[in-house]
C-alpha positions in Angstrom: -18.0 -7.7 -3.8 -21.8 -8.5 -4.2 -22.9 -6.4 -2.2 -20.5 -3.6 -2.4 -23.5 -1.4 -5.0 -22.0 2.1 -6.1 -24.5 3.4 -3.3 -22.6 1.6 -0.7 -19.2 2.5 -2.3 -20.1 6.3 -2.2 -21.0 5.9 1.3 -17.6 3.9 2.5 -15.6 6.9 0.3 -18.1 9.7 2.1 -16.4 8.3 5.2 -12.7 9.6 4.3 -13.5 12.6 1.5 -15.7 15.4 1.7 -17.2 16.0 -1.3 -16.2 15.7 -5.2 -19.9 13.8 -5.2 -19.3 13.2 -9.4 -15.6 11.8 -9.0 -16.9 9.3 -6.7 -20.0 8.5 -8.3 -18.0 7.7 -11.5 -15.3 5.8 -9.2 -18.3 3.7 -7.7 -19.7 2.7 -11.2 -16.7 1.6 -12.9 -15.9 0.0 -9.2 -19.1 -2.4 -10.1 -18.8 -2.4 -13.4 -15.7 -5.1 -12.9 -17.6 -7.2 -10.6 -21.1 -7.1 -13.6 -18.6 -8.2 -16.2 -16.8 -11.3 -13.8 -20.9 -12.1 -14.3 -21.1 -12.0 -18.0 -20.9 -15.7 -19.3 -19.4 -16.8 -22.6 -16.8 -14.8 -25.2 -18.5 -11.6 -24.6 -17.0 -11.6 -21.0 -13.6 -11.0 -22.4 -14.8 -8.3 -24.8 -16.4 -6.2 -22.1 -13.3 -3.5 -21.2 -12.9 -1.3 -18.1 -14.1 2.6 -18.4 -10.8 4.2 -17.4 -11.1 7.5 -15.5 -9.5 10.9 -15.9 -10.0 13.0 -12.8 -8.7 16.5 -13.4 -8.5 19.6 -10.3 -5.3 20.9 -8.2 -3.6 19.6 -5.7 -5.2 18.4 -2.5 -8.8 17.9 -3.4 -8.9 14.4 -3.0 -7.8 12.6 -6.3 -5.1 10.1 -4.5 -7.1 9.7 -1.5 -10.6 8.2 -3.8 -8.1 5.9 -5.8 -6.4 4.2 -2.8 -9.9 4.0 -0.8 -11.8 2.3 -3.7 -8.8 -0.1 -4.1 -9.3 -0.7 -0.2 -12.6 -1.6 -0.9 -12.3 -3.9 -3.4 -9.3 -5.9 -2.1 -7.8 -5.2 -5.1 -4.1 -4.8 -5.8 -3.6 -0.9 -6.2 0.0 1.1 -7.4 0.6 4.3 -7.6 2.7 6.1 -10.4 3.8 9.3 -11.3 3.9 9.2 -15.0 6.4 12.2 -14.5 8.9 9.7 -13.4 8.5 7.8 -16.7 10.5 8.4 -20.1 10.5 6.7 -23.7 12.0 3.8 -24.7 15.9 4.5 -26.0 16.0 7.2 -22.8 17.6 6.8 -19.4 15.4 5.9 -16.8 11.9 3.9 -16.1 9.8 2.3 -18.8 6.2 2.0 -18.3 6.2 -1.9 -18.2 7.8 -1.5 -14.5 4.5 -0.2 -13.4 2.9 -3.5 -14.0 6.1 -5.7 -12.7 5.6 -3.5 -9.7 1.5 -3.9 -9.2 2.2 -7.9 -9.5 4.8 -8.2 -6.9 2.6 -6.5 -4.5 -0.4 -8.8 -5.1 2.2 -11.7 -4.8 3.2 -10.6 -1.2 -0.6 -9.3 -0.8 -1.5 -13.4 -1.5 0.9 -14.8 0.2 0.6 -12.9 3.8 -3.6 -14.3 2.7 -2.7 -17.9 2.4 -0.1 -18.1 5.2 -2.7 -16.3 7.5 -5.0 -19.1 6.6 -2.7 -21.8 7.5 -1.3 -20.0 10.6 -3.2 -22.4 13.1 -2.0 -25.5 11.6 1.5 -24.3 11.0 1.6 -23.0 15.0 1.1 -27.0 15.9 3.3 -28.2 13.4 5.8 -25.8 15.4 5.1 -26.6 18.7 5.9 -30.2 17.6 9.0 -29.4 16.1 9.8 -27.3 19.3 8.8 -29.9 21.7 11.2 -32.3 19.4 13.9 -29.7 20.0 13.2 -29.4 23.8 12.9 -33.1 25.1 14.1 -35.3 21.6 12.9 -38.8 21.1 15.4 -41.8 23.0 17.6 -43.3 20.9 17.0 -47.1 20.9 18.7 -49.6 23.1 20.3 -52.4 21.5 19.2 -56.2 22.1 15.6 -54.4 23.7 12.8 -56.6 24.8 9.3 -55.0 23.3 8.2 -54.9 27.2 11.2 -52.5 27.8 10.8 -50.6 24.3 6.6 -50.0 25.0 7.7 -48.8 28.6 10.1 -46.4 27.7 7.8 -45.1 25.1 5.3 -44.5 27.4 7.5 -42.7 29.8 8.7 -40.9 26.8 5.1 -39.6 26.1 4.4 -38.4 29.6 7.1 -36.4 29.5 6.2 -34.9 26.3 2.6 -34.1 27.7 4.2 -32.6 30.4 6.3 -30.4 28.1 3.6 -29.5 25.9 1.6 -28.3 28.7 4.4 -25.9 30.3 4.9 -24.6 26.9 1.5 -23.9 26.2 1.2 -22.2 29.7 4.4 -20.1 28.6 6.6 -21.4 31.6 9.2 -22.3 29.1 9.2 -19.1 27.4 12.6 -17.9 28.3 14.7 -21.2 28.4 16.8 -20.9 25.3 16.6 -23.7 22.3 19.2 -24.3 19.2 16.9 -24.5 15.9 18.4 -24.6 12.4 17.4 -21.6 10.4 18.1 -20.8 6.6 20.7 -18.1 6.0 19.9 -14.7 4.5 19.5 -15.0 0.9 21.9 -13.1 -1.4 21.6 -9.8 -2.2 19.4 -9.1 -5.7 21.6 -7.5 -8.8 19.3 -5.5 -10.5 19.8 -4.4 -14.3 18.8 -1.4 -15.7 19.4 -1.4 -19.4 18.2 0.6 -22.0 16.1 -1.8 -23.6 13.2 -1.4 -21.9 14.0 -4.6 -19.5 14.2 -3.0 -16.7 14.5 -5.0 -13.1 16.3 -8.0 -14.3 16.7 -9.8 -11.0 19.3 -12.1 -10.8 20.0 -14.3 -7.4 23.6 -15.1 -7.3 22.7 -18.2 -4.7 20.0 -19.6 -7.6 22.6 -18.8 -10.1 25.4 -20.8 -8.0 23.2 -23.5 -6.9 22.5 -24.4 -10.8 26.1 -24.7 -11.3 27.3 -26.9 -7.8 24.2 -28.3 -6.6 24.3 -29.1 -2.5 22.6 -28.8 0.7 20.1 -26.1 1.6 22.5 -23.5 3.4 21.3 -23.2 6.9 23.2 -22.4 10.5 22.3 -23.4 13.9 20.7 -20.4 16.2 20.2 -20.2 19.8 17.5 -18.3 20.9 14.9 -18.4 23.1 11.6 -20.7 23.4 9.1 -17.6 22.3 11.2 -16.5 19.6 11.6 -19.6 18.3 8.4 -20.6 18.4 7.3 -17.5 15.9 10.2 -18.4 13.9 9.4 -21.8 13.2 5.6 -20.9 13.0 6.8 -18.5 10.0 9.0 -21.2 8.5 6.0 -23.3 8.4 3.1 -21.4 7.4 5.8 -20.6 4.0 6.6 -24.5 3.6 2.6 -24.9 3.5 2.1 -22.1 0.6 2.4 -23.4 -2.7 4.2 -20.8 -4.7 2.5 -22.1 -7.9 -1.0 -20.9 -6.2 0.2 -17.6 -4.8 1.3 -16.1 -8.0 -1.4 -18.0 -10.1 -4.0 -16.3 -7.4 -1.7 -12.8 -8.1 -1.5 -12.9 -11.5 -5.9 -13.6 -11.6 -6.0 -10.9 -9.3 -4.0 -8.6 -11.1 -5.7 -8.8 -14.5 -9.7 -8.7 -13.3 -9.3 -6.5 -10.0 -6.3 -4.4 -9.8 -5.7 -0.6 -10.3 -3.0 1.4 -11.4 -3.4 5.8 -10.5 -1.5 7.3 -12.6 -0.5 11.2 -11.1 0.4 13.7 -12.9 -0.7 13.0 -16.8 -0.9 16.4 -17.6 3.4 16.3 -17.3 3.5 14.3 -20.0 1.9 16.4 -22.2 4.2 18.0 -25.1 4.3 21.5 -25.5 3.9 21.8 -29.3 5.2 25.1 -30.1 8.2 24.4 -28.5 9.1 20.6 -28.9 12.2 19.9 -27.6 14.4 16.8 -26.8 11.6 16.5 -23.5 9.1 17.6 -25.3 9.5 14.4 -27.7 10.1 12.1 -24.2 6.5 13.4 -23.2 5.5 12.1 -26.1 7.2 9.2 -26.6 5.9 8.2 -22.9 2.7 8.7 -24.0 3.2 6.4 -27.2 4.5 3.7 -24.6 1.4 3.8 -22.3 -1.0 3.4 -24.9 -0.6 -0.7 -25.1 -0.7 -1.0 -21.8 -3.6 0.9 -21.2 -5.5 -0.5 -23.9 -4.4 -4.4 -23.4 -1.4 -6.0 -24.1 0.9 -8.6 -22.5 3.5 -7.7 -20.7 6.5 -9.7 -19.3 7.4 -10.1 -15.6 9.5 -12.8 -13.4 5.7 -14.1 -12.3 4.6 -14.7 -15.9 3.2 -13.1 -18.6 0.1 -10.0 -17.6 -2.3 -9.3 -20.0 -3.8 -5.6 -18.9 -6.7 -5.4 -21.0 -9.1 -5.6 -17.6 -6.8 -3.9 -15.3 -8.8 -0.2 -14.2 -6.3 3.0 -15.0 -7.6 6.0 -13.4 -5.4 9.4 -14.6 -5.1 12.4 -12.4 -3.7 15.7 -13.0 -4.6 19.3 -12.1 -3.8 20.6 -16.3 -3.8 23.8 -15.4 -0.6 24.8 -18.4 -2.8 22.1 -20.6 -6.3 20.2 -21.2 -7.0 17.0 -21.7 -7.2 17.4 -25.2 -3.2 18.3 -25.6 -3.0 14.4 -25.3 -2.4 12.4 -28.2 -5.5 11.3 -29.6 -5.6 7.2 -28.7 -4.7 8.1 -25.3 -7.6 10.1 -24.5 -9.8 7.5 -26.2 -8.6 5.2 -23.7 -9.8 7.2 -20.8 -13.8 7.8 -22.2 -14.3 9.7 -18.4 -13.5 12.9 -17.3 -14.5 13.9 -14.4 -13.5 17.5 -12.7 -13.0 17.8 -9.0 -13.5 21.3 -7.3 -11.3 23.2 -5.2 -12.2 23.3 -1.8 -14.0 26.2 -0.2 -13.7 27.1 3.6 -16.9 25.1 4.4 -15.2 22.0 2.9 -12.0 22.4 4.9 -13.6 23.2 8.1 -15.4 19.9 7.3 -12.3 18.0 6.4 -11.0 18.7 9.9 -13.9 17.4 11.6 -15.7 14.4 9.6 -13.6 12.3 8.4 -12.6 9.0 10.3 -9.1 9.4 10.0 -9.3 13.3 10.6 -6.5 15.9 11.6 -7.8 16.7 14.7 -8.3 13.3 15.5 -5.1 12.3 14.8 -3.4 15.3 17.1 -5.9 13.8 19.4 -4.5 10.3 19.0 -0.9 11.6 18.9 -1.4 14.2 21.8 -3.0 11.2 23.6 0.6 9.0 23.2 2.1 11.4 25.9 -0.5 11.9 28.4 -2.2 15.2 27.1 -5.7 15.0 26.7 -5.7 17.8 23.5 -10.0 19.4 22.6 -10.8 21.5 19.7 -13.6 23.9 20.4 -15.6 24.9 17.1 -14.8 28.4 16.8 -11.3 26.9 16.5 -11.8 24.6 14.0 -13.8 27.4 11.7 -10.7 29.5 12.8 -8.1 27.2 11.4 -10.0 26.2 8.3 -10.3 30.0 7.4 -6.7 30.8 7.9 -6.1 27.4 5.6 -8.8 29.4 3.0 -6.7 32.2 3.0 -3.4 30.8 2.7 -4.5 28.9 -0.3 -6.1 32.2 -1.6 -2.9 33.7 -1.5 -0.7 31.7 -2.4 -0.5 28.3 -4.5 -3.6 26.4 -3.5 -2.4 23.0 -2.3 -6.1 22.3 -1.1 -6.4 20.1 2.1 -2.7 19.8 2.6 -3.0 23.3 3.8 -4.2 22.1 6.9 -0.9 19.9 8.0 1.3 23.1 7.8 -1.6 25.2 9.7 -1.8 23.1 12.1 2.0 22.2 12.2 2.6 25.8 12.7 -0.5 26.1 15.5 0.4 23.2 17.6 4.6 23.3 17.1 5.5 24.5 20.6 3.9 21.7 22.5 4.8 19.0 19.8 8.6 20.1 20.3 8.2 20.5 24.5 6.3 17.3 25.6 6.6 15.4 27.0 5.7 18.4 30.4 4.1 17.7 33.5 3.0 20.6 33.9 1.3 20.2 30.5 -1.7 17.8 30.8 -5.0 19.3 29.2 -5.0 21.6 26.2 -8.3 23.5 24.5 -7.3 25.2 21.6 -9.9 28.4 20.9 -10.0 30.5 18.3 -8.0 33.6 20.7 -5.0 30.8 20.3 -5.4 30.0 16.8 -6.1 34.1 15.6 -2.6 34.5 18.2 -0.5 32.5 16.4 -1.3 32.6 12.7 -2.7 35.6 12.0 0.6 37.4 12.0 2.0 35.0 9.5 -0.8 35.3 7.4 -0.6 38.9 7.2 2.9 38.8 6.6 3.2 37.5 3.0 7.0 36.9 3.2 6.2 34.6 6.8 3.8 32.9 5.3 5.6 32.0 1.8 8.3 30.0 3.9 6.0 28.8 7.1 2.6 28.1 5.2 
């Protein structure tokens, strides 16, 4: 993270979205920012809060797409909500505390998958043991057994083993099958949804019975073979070497310096004044309800207690019925940056089809590629297909780069639906093909409401 500069940041995010320079710029700085206060030493370290971000343009311009990069970057635990989805307190459905619940369980199995990664080497010998145990098991003892007889049959014992360990190293023992003794499936969770604002209550029936009659560990005997149960037992070990205390200790630190919540679609919650109604009060209420969080408080979950006053909120919404401003007044205090991203021209488009690392065309490429059909774009094809995208979006509701998926859905649907061909092993698409297939839909305004 040292080294990760917001130069360096705006160059990784110039890798994947063209464009909206100011969004990432702001994205960048508030990106290092975390890291320069993790610096600060002393009580002024805790006093040092993040810059939340409001990034405001339609659909498809690349709001998600900068939020779930920069997390990427940072190694940071990263959710995505839909504040749409959320409603008051006292209403029926999710409170905003389940976005936090939610962001700590994935930095608990982000964690864990870490530290049993790290251990992976150690628990594959402790497996192979354990298999070679399995596969040739110790001799019992022999009663009334000079130590002569007892040293020689331990030696013979050990070549044996060697022997073992070398063909199952080589994989010659791969397919003889093995009994190993595995747990069985835990019980189903019983979530709770009351109306209190507790929402995920998990229960474990088997925790719950195993209070009441304590016994063994529930396990069953499996035959399988030596390569599965190798990776078995290497799993069972890597999880006996994690310490649950440090996974969600390591979670819940990462959680509260590092991670980031995107909130889409603020401008939903917004209430419509002149009209308040029984949602227009929920929008409200929601808003009420996502003040403490954003600003800091501590919020309950079944990893421990998460304070959020250092977690990074960035809001997105295209407010095109509202403004910023409609939102209550602490909430917008909360997020001290606004930053508006532009909708994208032809240029940009044609661009987006090209530059990025995880293109369109490259991935047609890629997926043209799985059946044996080596697929080019010329570039009077490309501008063609990023103009009729222009023009869709001109006409109809501009959904920005998503455009391009139904333009090039519609373009490329034939071959998708008839390989794999034989006869089909090469395809250039020009722009006679592209102007051939889509033009008519475009110029028909009721083909082009329900293909494009």
């Amino acid at each position: 993270m040292k080294d990760l500069t917001p130069r360096k940041i705006v160059e990784e995010l110039d890798k994947y979205i063209i464009g909206q320079d100011k969004a990432k710029h702001a994205v960048a700085i508030a990106l290092r920012n975390r890291w320069r206060r993790q610096q600060v030493k002393g009580e002024l370290l805790e006093e040092i809060m993040p810059n939340n971000i409001i990034l405001i343009g339609p659909t498809g311009v690349g709001k998600t797409e900068i939020s779930r990069r920069l997390s990427n970057l940072a190694n940071a635990p990263f959710i995505k909500v839909e504040a749409s989805k959320f409603t008051e307190v006292g209403y029926v459905g999710r409170d905003v505390e389940s976005m936090i619940r939610e962001l700590m369980s994935i930095a608990i199995n982000d964690v864990r998958a870490e530290m049993m990664k790290e251990v992976q080497e150690q628990a594959e010998v402790r497996a192979r043991e354990k298999l070679i145990d399995l596969l040739y098991p110790p001799q019992p003892s022999i009663p009334n057994e000079s130590e002569e007889d007892i040293q020689k049959r331990m030696e013979r014992h050990n070549r044996v083993r060697q022997k073992m360990e070398k063909l199952l190293n080589d994989g010659e023992l791969n397919d003889r099958e093995v009994e190993i003794l595995m747990d069985n499936p835990k019980p189903p969770h019983i979530e709770i949804f009351p109306q209190n604002g507790f929402e995920n209550l998990d229960l474990q029936l088997g925790e719950i019975m195993a209070g009441i009659i304590p016994g063994r560990r529930d396990q069953r005997k499996k035959r399988t073979k030596v390569r599965d149960a190798l990776r078995q037992l290497t799993e069972i070990e890597s999880s006996q070497m994690v310490s649950r205390e440090k996974v969600n200790a390591e979670a819940k630190r990462r959680v509260e310096n590092d991670g980031i919540i995107f909130i889409d679609e603020i401008d939903k919650i917004v209430a419509n004044y002149e009209r308040s109604s029984g949602a227009d009060v929920s929008r409200s209420g929601v808003q009420r309800d996502l003040l403490p969080i954003v600003e800091g408080s501590n919020v309950p979950t079944k990893f421990g207690i998460i304070n959020t006053s250092h977690i990074l909120f960035i809001a997105a919404g295209a407010f095109s019925k509202s403004k910023p401003s409609d939102l209550i007044p602490e909430l917008q205090g909360r997020f001290p940056i606004r930053e508006e991203l532009n909708s994208l021209s032809q240029e940009d488009l044609k661009k987006i089809l090209v530059y990025p690392r995880n293109s369109l065309t490259k991935q047609y490429i890629a997926l043209f590629a799985s059946e044996g059909v080596e697929l080019k774009f010329t570039e009077s094809a490309v501008e063609g297909i990023a103009s009729f995208a222009a023009r869709a979006n001109e006409k109809m509701e501009d959904i920005g780069a998503r455009r391009l998926h139904t333009i090039m859905n519609a373009l490329l649907d034939d071959y998708l639906f008839n390989m794999p061909d034989p006869r089909i092993t090469r395809l250039t698409v020009t722009k006679t093909m592209v102007s051939s297939k889509l033009a008519r839909i475009i110029e028909d305004e009721d083909l082009s409401k329900y293909i494009l």
